[in-house]
C-alpha positions as CSV (number, residue, x, y, z in Angstrom):
1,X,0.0,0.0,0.0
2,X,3.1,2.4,0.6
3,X,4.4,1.4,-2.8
4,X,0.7,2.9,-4.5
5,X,0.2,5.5,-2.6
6,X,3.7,6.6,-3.8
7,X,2.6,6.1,-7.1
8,X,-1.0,7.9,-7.4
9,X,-1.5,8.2,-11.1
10,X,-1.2,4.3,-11.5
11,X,-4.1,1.9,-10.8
12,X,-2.8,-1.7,-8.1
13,X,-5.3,-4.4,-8.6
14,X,-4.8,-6.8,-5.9
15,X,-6.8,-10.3,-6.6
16,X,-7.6,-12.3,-4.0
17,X,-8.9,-16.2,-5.1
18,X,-11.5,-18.2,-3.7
19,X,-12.2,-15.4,-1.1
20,X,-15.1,-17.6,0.8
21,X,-12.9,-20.5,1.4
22,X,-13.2,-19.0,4.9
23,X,-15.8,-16.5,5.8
24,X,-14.7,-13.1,4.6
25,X,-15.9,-11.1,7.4
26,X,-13.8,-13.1,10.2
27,X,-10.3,-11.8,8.1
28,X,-11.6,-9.2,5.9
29,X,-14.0,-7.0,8.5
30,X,-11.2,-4.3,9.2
31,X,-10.3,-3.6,5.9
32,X,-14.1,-3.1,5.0
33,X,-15.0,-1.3,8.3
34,X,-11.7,1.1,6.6
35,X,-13.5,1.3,3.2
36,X,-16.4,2.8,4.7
37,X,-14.2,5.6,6.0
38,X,-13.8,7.0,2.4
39,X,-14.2,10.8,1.7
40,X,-12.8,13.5,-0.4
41,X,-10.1,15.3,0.7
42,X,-9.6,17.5,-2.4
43,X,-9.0,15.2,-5.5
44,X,-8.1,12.1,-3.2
45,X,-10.1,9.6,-1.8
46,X,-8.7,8.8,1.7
47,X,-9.7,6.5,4.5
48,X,-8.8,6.6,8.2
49,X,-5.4,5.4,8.8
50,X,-5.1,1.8,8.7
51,X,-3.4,0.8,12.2
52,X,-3.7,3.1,15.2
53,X,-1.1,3.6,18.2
54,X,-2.3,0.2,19.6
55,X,-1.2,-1.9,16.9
56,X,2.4,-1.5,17.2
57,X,4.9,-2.9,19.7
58,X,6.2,0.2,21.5
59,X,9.3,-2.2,22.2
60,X,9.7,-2.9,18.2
61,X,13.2,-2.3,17.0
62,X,12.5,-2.3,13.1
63,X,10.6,1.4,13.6
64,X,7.4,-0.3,12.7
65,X,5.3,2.5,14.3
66,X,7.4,5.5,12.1
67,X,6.9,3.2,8.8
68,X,3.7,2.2,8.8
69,X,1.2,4.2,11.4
70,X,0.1,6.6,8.7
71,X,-0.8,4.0,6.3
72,X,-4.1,4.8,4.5
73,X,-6.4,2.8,1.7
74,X,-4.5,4.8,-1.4
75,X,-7.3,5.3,-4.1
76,X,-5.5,3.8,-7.1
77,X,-5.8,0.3,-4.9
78,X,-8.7,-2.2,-6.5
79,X,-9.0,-5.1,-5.0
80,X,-10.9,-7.9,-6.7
81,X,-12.0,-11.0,-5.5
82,X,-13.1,-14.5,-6.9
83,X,-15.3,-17.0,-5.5
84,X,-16.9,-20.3,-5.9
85,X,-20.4,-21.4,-4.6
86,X,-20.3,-24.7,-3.6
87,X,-20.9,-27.4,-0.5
88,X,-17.0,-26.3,0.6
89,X,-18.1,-22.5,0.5
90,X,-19.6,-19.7,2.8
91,X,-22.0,-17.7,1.7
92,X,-21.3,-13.4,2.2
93,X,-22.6,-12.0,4.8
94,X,-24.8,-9.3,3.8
95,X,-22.5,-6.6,5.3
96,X,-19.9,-7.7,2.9
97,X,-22.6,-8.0,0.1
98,X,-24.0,-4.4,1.1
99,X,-20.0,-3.5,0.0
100,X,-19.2,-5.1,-2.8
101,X,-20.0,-5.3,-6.9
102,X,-20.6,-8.4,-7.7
103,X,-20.8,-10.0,-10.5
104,X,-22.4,-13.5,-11.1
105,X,-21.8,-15.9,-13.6
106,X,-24.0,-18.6,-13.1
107,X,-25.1,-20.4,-16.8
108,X,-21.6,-20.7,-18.8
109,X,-21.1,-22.6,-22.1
110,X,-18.4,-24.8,-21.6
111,X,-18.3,-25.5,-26.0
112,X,-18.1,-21.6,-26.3
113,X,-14.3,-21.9,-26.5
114,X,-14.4,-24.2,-29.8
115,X,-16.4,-20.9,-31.9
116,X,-13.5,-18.4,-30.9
117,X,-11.1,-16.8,-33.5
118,X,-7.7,-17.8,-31.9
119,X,-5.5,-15.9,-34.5
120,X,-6.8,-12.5,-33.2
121,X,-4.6,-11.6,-30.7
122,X,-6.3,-9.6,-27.5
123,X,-4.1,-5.8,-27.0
124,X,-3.3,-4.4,-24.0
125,X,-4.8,-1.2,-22.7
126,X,-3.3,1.1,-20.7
127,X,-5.1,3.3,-18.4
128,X,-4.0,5.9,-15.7
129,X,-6.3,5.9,-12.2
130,X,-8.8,8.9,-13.3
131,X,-9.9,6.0,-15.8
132,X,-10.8,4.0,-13.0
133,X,-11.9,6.5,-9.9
134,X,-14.8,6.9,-8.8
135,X,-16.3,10.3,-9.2
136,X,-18.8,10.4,-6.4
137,X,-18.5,8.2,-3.3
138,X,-22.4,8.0,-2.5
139,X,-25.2,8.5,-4.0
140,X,-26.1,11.4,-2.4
141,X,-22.7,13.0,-3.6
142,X,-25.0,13.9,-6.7
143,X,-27.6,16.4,-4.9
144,X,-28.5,18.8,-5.9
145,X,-27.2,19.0,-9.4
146,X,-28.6,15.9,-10.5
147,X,-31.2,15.4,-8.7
148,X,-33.4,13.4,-11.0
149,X,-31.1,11.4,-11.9
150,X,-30.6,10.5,-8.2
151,X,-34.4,9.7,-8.5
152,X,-33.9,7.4,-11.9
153,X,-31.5,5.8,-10.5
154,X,-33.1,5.1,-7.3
155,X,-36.2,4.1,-8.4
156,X,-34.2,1.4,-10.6
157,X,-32.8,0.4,-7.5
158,X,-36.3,-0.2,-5.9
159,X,-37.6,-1.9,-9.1
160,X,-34.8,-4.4,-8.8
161,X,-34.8,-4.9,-5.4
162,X,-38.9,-5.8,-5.1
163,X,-39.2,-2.8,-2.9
164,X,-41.4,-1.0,-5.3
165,X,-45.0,-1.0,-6.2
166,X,-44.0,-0.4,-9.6
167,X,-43.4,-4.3,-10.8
């Protein structure tokens, strides 16, 4: 995280397989409690500092406490996560749900493959961090300059939750 935050203009993707081998809030829940610390602070989004005063060894001869105690989330860091559903699997906890984009891929077509054009080769794109921020943190980050679309968006939302009459 010191190594992106040194580097701002470049998007880290960190993937981390078969998340729900374990359950993802027993060793992911401080991270995501940090997540939901994200604001503005000018053009940056920051977090509050990862590890607090408590966290260090005040008896730690590597200098831990200088290197590391203003640690934040840096907003070029994406992490992405894979999972399986299966007998050998926990489901997410809805508070990890409620913080996540998922993205399900439930009906695949294993004889897809045999249709693809293997002599077109795929090309790399490269992309600076503005391609991947976020403009607005929360909804609400919108009012009052775009307002209806707040209320498009919202009522969307309700449609495709079941929360709305309008089904």
């Amino acid at each position: 995280m010191k190594q992106e935050a040194e580097d701002p203009d470049n998007p880290y993707l960190v993937c981390l397989d078969e998340m729900n081998l374990a359950r993802v809030e027993y060793y992911f829940s401080d991270f995501l409690s940090k997540m939901e610390t994200r604001h503005y602070a000018g053009d940056q989004i920051k977090t509050d500092r990862l590890l607090n005063e408590n966290d260090f060894d005040q008896n730690n001869s590597n200098d831990s406490k200088a290197k590391y105690s203003n640690l934040h989330i840096p907003d070029n860091l994406y992490l992405i996560g894979t999972v399986n559903m299966d007998e050998t699997t926990h489901p997410f906890s809805k508070k990890v749900l409620d913080r996540a984009n998922t993205i399900e891929f439930n009906q695949i077509d294993l004889t897809a493959f045999l249709e693809e054009d293997y002599s077109v080769q795929a090309q790399s794109l490269k992309v600076n961090n503005q391609f991947l921020k976020t403009k607005y943190l929360n909804l609400k980050d919108l009012l009052p300059a775009k307002k209806a679309e707040v209320r498009r968006t919202t009522e969307e939302l309700e449609i495709l939750s079941g929360k709305s009459g309008k089904l």
